[in-house]
TIVO-2410 file (N, C-alpha, C; in nm, 3 decimals):
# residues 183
REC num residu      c1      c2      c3 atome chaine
REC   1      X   0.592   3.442  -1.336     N      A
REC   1      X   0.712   3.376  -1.384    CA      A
REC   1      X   0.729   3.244  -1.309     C      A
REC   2      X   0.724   3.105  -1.377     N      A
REC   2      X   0.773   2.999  -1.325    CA      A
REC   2      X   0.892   3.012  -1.241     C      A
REC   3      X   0.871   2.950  -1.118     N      A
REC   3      X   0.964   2.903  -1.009    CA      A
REC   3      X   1.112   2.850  -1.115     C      A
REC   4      X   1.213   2.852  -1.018     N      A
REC   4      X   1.339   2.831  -1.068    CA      A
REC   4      X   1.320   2.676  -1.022     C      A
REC   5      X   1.332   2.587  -1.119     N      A
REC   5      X   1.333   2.408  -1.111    CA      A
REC   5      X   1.423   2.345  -0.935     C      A
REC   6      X   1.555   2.434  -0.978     N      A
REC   6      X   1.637   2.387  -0.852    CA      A
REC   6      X   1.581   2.420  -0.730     C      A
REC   7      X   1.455   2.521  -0.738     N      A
REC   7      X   1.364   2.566  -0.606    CA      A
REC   7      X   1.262   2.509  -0.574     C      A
REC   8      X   1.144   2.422  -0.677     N      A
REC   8      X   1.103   2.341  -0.639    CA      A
REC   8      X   1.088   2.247  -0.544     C      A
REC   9      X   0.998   2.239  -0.478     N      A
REC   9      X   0.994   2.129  -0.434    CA      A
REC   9      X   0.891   2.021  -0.391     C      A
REC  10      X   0.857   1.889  -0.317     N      A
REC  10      X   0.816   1.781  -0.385    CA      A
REC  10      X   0.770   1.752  -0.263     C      A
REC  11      X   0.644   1.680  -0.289     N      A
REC  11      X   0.603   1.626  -0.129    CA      A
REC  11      X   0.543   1.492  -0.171     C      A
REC  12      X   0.591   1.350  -0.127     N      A
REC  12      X   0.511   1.202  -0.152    CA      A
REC  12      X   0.452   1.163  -0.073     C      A
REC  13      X   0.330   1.143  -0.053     N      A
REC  13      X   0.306   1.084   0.029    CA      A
REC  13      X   0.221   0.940   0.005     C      A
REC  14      X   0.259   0.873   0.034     N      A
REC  14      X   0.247   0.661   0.018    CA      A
REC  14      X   0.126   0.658   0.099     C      A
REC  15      X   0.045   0.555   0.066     N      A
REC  15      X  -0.092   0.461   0.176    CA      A
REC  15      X  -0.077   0.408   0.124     C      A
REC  16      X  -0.130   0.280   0.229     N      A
REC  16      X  -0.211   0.176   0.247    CA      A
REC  16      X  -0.339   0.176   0.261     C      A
REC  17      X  -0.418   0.137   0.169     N      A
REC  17      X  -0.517   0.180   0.211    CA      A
REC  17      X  -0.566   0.019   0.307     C      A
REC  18      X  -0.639   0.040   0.368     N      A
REC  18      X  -0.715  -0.079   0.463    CA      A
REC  18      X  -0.799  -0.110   0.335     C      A
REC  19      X  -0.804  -0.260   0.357     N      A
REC  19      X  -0.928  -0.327   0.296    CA      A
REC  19      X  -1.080  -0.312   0.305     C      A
REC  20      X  -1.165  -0.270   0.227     N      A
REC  20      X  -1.294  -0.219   0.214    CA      A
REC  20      X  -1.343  -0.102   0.242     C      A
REC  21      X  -1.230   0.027   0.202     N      A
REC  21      X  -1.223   0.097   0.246    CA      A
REC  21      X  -1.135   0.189   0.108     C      A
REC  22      X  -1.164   0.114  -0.002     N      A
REC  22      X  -1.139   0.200  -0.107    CA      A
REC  22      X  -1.220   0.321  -0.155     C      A
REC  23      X  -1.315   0.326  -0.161     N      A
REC  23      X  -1.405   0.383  -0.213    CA      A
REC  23      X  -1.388   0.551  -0.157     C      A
REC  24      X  -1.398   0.491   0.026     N      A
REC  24      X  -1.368   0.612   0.063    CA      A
REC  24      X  -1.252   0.686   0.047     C      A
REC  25      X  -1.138   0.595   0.043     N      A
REC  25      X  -0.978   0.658  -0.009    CA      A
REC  25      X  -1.031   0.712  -0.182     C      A
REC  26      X  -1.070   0.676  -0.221     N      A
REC  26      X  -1.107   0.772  -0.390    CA      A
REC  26      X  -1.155   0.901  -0.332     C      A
REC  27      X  -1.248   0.891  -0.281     N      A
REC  27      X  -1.324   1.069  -0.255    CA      A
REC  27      X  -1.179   1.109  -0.170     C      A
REC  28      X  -1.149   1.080  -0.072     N      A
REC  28      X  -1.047   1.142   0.019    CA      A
REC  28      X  -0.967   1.174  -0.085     C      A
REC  29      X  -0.891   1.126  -0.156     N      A
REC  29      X  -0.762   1.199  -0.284    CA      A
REC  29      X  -0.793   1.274  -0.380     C      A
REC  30      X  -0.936   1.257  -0.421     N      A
REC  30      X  -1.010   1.376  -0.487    CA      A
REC  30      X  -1.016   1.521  -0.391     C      A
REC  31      X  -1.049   1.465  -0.309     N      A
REC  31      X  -1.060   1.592  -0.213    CA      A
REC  31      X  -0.923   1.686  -0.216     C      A
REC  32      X  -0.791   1.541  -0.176     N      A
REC  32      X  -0.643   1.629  -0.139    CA      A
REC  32      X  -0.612   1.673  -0.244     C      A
REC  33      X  -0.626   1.636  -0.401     N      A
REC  33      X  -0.618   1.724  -0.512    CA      A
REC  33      X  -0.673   1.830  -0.552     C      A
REC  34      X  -0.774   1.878  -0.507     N      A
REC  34      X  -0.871   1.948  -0.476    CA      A
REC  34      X  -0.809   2.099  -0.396     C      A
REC  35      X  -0.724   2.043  -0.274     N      A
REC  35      X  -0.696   2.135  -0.171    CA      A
REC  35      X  -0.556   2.190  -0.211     C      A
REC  36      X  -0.467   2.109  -0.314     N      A
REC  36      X  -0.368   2.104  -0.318    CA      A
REC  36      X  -0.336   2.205  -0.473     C      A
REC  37      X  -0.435   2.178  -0.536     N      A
REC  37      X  -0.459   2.291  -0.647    CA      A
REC  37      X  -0.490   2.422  -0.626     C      A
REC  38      X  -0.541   2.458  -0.489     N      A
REC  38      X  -0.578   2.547  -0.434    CA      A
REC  38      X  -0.441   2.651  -0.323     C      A
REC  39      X  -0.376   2.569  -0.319     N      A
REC  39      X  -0.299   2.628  -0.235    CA      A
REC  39      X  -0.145   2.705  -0.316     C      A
REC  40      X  -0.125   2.850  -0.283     N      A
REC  40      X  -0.065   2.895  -0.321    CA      A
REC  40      X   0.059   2.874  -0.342     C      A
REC  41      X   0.139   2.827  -0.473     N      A
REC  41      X   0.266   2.784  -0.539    CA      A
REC  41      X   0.240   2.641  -0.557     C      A
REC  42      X   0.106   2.627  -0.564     N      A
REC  42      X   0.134   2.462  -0.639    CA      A
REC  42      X   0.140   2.452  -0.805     C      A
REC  43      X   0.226   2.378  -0.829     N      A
REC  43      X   0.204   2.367  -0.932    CA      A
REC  43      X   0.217   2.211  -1.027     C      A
REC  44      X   0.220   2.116  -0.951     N      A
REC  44      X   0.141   1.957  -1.032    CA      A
REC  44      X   0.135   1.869  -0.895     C      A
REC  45      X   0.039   1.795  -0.955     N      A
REC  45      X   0.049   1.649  -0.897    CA      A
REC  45      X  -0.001   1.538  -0.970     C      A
REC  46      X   0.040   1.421  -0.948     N      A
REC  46      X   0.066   1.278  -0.976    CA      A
REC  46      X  -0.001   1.195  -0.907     C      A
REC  47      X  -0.122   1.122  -0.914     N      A
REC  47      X  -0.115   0.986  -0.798    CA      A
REC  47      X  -0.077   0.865  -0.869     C      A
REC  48      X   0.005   0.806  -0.822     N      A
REC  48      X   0.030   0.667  -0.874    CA      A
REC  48      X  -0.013   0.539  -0.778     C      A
REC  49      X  -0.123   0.448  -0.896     N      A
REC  49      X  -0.185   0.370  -0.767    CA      A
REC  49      X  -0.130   0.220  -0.831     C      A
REC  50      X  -0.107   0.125  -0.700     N      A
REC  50      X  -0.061  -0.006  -0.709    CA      A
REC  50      X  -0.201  -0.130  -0.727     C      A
REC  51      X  -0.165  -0.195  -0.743     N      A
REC  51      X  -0.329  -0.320  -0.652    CA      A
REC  51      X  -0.295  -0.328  -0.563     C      A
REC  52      X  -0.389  -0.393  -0.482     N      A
REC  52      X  -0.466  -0.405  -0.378    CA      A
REC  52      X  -0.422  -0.291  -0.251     C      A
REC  53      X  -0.495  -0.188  -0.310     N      A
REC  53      X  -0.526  -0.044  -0.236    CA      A
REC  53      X  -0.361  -0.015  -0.193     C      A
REC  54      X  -0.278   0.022  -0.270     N      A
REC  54      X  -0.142   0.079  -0.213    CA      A
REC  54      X  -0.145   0.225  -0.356     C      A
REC  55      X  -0.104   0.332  -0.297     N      A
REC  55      X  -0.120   0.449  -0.365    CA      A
REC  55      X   0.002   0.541  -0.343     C      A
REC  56      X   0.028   0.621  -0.422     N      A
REC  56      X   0.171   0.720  -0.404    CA      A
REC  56      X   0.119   0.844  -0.448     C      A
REC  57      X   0.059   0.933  -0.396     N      A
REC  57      X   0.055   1.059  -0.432    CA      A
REC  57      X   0.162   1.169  -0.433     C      A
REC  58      X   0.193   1.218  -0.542     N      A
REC  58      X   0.296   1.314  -0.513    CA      A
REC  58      X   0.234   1.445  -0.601     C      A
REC  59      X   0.274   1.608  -0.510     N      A
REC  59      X   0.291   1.732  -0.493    CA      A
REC  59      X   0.390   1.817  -0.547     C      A
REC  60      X   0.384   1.888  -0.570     N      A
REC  60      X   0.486   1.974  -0.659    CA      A
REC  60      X   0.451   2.113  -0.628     C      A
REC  61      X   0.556   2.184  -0.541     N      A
REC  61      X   0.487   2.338  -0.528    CA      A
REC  61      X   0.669   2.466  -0.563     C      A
REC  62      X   0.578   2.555  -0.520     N      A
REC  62      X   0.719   2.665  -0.641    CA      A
REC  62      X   0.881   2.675  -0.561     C      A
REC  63      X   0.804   2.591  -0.400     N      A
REC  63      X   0.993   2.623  -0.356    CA      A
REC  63      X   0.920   2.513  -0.157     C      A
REC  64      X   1.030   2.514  -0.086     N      A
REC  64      X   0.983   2.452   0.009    CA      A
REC  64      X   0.920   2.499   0.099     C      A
REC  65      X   0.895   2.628   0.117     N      A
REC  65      X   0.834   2.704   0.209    CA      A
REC  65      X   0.653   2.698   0.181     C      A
REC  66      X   0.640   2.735   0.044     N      A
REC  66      X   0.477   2.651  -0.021    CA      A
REC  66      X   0.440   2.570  -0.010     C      A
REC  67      X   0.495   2.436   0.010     N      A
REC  67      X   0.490   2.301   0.028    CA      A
REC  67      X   0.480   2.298   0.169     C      A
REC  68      X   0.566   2.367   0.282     N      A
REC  68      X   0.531   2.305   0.409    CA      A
REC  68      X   0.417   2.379   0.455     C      A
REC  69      X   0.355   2.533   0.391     N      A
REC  69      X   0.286   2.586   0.442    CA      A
REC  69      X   0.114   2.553   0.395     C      A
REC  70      X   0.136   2.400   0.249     N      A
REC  70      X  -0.001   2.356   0.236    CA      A
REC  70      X   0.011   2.218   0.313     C      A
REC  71      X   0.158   2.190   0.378     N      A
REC  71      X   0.106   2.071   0.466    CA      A
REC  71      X   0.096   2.111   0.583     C      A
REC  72      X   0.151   2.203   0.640     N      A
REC  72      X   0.116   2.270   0.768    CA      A
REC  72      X  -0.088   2.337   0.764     C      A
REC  73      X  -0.113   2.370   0.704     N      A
REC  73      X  -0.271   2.412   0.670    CA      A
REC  73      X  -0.345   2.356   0.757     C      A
REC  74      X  -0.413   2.390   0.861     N      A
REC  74      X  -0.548   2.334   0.950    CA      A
REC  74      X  -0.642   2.230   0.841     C      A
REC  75      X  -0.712   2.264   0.756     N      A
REC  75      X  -0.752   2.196   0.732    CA      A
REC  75      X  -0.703   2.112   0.589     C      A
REC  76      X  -0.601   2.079   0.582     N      A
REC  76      X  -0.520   1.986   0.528    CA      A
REC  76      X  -0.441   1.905   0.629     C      A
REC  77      X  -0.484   1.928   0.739     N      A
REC  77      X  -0.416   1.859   0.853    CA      A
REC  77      X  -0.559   1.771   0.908     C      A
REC  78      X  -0.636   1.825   0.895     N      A
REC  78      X  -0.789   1.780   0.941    CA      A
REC  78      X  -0.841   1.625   0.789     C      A
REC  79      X  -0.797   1.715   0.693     N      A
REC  79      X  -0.849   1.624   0.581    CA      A
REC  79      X  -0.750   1.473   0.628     C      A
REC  80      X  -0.571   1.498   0.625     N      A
REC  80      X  -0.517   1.420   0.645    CA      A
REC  80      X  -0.544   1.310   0.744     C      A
REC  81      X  -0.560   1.371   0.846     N      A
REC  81      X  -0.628   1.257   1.022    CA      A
REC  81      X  -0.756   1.215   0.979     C      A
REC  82      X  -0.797   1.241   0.876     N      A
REC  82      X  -0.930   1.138   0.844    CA      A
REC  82      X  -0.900   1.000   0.758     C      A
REC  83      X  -0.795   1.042   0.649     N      A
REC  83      X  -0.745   0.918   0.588    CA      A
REC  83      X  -0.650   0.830   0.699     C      A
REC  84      X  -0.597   0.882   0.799     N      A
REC  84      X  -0.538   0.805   0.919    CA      A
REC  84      X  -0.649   0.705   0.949     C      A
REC  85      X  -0.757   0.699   0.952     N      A
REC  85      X  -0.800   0.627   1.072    CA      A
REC  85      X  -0.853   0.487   0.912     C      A
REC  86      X  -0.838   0.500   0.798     N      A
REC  86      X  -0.824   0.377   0.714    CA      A
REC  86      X  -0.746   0.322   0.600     C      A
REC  87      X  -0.625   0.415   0.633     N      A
REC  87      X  -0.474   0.375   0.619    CA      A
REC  87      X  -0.343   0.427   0.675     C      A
REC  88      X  -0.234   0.355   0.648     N      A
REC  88      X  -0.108   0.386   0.712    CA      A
REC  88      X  -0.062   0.472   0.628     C      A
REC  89      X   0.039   0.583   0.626     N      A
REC  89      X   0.106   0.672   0.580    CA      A
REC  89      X   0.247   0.709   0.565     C      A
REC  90      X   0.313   0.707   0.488     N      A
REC  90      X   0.479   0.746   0.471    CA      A
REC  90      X   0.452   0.882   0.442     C      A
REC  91      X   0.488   1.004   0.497     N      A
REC  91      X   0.531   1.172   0.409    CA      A
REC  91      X   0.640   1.163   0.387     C      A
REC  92      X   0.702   1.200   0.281     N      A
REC  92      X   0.847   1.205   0.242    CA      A
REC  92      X   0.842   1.356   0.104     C      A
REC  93      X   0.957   1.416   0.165     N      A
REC  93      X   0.973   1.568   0.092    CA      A
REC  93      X   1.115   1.575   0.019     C      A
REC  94      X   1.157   1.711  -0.080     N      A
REC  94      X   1.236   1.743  -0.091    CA      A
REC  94      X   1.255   1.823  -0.208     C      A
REC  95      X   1.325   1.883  -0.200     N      A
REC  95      X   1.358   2.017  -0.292    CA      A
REC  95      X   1.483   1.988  -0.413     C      A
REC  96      X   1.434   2.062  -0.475     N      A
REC  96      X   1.555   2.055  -0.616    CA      A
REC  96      X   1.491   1.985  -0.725     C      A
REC  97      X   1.566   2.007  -0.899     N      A
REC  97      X   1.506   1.917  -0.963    CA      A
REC  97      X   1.546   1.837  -0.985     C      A
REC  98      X   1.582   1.707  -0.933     N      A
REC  98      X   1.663   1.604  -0.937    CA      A
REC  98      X   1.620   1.519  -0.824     C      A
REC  99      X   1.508   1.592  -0.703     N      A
REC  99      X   1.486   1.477  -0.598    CA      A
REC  99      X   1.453   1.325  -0.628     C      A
REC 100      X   1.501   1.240  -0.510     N      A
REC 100      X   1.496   1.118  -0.522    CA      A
REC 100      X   1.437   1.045  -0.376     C      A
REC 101      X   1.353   0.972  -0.385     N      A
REC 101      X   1.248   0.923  -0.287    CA      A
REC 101      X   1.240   0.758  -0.295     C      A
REC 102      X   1.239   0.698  -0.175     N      A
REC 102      X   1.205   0.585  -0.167    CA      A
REC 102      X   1.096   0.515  -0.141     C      A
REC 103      X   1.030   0.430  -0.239     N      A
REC 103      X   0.883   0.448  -0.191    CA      A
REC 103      X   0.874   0.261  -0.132     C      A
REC 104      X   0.755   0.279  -0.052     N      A
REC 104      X   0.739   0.187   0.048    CA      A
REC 104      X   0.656   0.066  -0.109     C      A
REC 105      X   0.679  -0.087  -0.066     N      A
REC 105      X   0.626  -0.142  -0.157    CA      A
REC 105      X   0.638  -0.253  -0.113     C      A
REC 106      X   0.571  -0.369  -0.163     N      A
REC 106      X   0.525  -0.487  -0.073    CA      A
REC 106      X   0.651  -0.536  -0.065     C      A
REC 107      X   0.800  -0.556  -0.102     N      A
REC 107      X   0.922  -0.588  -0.078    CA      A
REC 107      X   0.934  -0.473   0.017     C      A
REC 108      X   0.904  -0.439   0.133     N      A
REC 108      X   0.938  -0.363   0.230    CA      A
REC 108      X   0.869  -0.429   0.323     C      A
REC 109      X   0.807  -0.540   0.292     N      A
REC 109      X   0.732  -0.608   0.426    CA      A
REC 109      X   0.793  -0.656   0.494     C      A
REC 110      X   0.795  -0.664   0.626     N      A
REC 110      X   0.840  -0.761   0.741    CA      A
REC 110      X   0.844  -0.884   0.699     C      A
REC 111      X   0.964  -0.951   0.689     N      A
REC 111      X   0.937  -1.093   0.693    CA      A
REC 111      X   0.866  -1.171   0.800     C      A
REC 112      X   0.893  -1.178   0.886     N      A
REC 112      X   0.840  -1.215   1.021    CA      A
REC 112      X   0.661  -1.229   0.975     C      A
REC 113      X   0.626  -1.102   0.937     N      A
REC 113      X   0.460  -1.072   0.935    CA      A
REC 113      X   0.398  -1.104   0.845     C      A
REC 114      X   0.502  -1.130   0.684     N      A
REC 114      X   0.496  -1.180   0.613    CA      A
REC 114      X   0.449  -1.347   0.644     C      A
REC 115      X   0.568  -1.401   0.678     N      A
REC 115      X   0.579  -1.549   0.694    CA      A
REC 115      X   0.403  -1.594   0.790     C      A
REC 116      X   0.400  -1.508   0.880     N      A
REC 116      X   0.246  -1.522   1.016    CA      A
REC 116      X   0.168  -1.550   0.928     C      A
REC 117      X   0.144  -1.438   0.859     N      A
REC 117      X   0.035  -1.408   0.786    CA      A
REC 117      X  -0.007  -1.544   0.664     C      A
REC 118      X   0.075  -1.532   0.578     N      A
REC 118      X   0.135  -1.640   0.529    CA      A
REC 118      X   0.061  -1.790   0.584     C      A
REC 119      X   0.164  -1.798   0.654     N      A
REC 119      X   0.165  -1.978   0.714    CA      A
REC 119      X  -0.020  -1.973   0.779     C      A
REC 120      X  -0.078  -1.885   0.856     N      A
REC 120      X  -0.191  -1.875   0.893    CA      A
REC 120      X  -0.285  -1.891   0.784     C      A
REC 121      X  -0.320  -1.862   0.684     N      A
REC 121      X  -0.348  -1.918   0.561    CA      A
REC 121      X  -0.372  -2.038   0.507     C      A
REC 122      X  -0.204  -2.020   0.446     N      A
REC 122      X  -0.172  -2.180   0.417    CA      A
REC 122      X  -0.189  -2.293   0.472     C      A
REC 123      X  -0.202  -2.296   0.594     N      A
REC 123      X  -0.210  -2.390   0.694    CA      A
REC 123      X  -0.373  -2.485   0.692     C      A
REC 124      X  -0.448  -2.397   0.723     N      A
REC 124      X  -0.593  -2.480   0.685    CA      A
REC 124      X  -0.632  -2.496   0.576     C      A
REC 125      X  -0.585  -2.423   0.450     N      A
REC 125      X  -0.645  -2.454   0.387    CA      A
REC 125      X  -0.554  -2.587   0.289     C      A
REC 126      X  -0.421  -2.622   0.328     N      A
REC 126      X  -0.334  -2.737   0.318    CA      A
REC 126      X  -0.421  -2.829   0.323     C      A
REC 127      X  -0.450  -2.799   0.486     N      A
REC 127      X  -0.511  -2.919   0.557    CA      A
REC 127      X  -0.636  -3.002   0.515     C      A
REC 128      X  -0.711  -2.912   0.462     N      A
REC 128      X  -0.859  -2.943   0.400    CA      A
REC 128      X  -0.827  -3.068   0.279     C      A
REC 129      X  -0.751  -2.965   0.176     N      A
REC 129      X  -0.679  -3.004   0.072    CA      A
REC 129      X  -0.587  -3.150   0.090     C      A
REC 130      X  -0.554  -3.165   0.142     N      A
REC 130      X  -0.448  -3.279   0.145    CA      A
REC 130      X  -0.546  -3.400   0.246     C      A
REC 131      X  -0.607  -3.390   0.369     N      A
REC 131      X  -0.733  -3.488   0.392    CA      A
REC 131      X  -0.800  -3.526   0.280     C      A
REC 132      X  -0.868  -3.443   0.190     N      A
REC 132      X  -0.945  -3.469   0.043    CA      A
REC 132      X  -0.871  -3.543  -0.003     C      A
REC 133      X  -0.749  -3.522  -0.035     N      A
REC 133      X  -0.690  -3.595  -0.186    CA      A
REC 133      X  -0.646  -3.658  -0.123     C      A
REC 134      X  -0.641  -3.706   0.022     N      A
REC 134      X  -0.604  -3.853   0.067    CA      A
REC 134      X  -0.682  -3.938   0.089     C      A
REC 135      X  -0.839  -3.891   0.054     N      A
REC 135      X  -0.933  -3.991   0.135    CA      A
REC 135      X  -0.974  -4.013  -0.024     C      A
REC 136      X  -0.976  -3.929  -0.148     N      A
REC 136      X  -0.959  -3.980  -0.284    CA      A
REC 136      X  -0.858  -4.069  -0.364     C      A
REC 137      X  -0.784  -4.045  -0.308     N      A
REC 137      X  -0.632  -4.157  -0.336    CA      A
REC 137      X  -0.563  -4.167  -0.223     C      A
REC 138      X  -0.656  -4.251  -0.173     N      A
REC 138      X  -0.553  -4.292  -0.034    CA      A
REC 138      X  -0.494  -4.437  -0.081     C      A
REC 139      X  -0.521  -4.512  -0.178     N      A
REC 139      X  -0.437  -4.638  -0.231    CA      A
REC 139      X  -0.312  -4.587  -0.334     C      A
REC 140      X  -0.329  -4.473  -0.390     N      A
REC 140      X  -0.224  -4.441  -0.469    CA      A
REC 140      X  -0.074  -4.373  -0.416     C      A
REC 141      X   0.033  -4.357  -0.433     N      A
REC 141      X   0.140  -4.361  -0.365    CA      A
REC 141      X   0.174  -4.241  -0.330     C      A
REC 142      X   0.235  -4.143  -0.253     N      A
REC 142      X   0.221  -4.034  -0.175    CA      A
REC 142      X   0.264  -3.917  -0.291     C      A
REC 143      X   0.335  -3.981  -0.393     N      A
REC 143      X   0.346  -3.837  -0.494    CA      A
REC 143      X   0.220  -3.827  -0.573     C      A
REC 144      X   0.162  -3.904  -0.618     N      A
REC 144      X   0.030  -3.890  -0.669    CA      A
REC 144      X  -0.090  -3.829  -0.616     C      A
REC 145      X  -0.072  -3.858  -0.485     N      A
REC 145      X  -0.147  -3.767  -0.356    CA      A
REC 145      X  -0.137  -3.643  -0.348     C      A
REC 146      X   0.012  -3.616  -0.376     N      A
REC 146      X   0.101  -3.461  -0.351    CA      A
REC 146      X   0.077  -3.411  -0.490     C      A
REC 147      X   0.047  -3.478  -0.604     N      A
REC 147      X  -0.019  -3.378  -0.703    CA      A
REC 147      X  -0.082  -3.282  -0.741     C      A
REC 148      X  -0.221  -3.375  -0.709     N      A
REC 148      X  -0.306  -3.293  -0.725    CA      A
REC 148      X  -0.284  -3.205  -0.616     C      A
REC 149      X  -0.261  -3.211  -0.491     N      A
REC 149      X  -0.333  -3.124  -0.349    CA      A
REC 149      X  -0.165  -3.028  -0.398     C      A
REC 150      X  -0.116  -3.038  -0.425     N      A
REC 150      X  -0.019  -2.934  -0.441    CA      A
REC 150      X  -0.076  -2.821  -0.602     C      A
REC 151      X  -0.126  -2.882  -0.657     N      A
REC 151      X  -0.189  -2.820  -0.812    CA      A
REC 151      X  -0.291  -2.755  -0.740     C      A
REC 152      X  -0.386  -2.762  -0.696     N      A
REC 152      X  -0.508  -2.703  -0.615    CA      A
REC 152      X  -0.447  -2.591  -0.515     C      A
REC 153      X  -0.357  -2.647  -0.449     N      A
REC 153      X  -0.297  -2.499  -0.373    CA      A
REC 153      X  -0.241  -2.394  -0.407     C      A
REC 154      X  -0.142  -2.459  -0.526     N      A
REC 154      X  -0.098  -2.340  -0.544    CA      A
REC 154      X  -0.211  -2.239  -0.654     C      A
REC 155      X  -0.290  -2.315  -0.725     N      A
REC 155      X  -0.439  -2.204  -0.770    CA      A
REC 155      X  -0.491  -2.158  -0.673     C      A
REC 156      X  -0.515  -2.198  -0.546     N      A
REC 156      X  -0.625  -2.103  -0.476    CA      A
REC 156      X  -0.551  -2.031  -0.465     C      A
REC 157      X  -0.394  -2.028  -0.360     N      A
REC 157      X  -0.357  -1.943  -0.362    CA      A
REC 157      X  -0.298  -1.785  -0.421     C      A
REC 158      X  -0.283  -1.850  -0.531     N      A
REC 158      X  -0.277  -1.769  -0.611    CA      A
REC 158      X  -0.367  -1.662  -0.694     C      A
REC 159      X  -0.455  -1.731  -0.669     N      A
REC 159      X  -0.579  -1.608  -0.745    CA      A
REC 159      X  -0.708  -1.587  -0.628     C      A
REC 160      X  -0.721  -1.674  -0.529     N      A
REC 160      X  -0.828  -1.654  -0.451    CA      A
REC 160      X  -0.783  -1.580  -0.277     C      A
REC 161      X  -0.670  -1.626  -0.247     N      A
REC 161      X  -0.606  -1.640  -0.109    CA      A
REC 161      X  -0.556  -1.512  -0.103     C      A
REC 162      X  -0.447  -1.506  -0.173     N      A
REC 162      X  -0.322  -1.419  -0.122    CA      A
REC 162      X  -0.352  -1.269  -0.226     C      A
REC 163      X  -0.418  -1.252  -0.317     N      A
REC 163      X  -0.471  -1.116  -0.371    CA      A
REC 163      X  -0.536  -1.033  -0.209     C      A
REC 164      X  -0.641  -1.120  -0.188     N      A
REC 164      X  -0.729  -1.071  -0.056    CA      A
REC 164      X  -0.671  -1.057   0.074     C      A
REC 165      X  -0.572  -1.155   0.065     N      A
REC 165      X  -0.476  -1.176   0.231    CA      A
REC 165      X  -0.394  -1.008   0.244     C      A
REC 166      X  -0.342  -0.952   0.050     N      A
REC 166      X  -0.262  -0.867   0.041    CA      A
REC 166      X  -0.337  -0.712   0.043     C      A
REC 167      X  -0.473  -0.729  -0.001     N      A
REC 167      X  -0.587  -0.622   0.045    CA      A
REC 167      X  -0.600  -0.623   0.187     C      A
REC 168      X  -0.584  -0.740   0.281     N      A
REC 168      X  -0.689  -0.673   0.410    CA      A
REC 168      X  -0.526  -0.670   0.504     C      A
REC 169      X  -0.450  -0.710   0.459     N      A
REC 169      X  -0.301  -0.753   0.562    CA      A
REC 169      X  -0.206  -0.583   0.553     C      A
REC 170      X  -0.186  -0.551   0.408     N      A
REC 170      X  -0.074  -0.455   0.350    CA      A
REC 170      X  -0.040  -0.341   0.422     C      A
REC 171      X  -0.187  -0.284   0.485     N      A
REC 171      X  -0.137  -0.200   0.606    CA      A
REC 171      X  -0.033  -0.204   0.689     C      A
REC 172      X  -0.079  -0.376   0.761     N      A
REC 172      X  -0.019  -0.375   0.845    CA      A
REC 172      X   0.113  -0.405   0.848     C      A
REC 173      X   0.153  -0.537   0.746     N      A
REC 173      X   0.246  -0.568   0.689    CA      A
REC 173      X   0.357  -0.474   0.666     C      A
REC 174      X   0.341  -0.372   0.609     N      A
REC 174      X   0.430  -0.264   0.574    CA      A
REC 174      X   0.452  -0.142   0.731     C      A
REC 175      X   0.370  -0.162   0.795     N      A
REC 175      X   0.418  -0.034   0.873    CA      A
REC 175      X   0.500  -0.077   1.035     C      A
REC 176      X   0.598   0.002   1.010     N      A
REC 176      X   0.702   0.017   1.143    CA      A
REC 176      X   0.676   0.048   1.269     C      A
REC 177      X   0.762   0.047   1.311     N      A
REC 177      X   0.738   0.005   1.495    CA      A
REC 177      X   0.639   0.185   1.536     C      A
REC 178      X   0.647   0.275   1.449     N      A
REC 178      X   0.609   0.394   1.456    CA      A
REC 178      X   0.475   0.407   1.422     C      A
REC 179      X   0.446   0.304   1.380     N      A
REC 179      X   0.288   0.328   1.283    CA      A
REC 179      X   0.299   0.399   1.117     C      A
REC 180      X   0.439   0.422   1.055     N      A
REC 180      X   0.461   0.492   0.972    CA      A
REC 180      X   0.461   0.306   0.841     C      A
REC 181      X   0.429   0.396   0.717     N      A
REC 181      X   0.502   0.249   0.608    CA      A
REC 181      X   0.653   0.256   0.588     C      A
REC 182      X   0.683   0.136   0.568     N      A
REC 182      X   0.820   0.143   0.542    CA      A
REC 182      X   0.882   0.105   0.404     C      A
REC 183      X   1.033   0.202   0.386     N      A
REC 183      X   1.072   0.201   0.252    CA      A
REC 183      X   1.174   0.109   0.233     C      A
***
């Protein structure tokens, strides 16, 4: 007999995955679906994946005592400390059918680490950019200069720079003074 809905309960757990280091996060979530189908009172799961390697897996088992006793599990604790060492992690739980969860997402970034990250970037490759289009129109008047080298930046950035900055950075970007991601 199906679990009573209001007994349910729900386990999310969020990564980051590190940059170049997808491949192995695919087998690793195959695996936790794997372990998680297996464990007594489960009954669904969900992964929901973002770009550039950010993922939300969520669990569904018949009440909360099933749920802590397949995250309590030795070796679901063993599988877990392996995806530790090439991404960051949020666990977030709860019971009933109506739970509600906050999930970590690139508007949860540090500004501060944001802006570093950011300006470290932008900065040389400005620089390249704007020497060029001054030593190409260095007779023409400073908005004509600021044209093009502003048209060129904001394309690289946009499709070459900051996709990749947001693959190899997002880990870090997102996680709290704890090492946890934040919501």
């Amino acid at each position: 007999m199906p679990a009573d809905p209001d007994q349910t309960a729900t386990i999310v757990t969020s990564r980051a995955i590190h940059g170049g280091h997808e491949e192995e996060f695919e087998r690793w979530a195959k695996e936790l679906m794997r372990l998680a189908r297996a464990a007594p009172g489960y009954r669904a799961a969900i992964r929901l994946g973002q770009t550039a390697g950010f993922q939300h897996l969520l669990f569904r088992f018949d009440d909360q005592k099933a749920a802590e006793a397949w995250h309590t599990d030795d070796t679901l604790s063993a599988h877990v400390a392996a995806a530790d060492r090439y991404s960051t992690a949020l666990r977030q739980s709860g019971a009933g059918d109506g739970v509600a969860f906050e999930l970590p997402s690139d508007a949860s970034a540090s500004k501060w680490k944001r802006f570093v990250t950011t300006w470290l970037t932008v900065f040389p490759v400005l620089l390249v950019i704007s020497l060029a289009a001054r030593a190409a129109l260095k007779d023409a008047p400073l908005p004509l200069q600021l044209l093009p080298s502003s048209l060129l930046l904001t394309a690289t950035l946009q499709w070459l720079i900051l996709p990749r900055l947001q693959r190899y950075t997002r880990f870090w970007l997102l996680q709290d003074s704890s090492g946890r991601l934040k919501t």
